[in-house]
N, C-alpha and C positions, 0 to 999 in steps of 0.2 A: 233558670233552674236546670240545673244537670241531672238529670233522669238516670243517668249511667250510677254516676257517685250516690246517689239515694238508693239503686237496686242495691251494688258493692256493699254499700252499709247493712243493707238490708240482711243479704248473704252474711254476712260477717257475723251477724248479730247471732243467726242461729246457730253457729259455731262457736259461738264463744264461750268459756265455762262460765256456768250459771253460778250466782251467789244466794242462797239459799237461804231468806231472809225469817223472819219468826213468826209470821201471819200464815206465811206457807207453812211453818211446822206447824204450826196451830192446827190451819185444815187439814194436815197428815194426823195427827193423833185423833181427831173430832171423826175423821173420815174410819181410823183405827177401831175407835170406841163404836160405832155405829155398824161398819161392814158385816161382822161379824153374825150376829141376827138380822140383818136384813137377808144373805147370802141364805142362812138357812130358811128361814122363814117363806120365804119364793119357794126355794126347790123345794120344801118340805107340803107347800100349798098347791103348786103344781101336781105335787106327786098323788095328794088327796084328790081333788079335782080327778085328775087321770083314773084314779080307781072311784070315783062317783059315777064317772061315764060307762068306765067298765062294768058296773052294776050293772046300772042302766040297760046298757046292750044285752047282758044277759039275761035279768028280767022279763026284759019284753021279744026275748027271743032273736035280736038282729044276728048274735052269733052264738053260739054254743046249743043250738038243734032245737031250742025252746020248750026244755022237759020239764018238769016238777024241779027236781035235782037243780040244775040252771037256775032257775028262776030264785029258787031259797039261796043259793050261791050269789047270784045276783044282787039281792035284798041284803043278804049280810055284808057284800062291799058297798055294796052302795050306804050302808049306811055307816061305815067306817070310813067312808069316805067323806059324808057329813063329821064325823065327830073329828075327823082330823084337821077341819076348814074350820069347824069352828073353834079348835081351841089353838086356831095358830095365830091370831092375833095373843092372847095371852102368854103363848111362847115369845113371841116378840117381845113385851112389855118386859118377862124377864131376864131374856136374854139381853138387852136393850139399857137395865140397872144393872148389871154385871158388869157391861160392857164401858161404863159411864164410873161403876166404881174403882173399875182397874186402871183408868184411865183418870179420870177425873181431879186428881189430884196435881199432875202434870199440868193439864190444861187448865187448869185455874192457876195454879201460877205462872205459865207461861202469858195467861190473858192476861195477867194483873203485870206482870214484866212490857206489857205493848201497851196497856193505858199509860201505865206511869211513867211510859218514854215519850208517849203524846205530848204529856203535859207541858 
């Protein structure tokens, strides 16, 4: 076995233009239809999260001097911070059919274009 000619090949291989077959489009569009609301749905839960804690801290005094003021500051992020976790799943859900009906159409006949080349 020539260990040299199997790297060479190997090398080669990465350099060669790719053929961009219809399974891979498939996962491009699928991946299209979905990125979409999942991208926001993260940063948008993150950012709730972020201001649940921010509450938090002010509430209980860890930053902002721990007055009255603070604390009712505190309570009202904090709990916009709950209402924005919880309804980011359902942002999902419709972002997620939006995203499937723009798409959707494509990807079904491109999937129905790869079974009936199976056959």
């Amino acid at each position: 076995m020539n260990t040299d000619k199997i790297y060479a090949e190997s090398i080669a291989n990465q350099y060669a233009p790719k053929q961009t077959s219809k399974v891979v489009a498939l996962k491009k569009l699928d991946l299209k239809a979905k990125a979409g609301a999942s991208i926001f749905t993260y940063s948008f839960g993150v950012a709730a999260s972020l201001m649940l804690g921010l509450g938090m801290c002010l509430s209980m005094g860890v930053i902002g001097g721990g007055g009255a003021v603070m604390m009712i500051l505190g309570i009202l992020l904090g709990l916009i911070g709950i209402f924005g976790m919880s309804v980011n799943y359902i942002l999902y859900q419709r972002m997620l059919e939006k995203g499937k009906a723009k798409y959707g159409a494509d990807i079904l006949a491109l999937a129905k274009e790869i079974a009936e080349s199976q056959d």
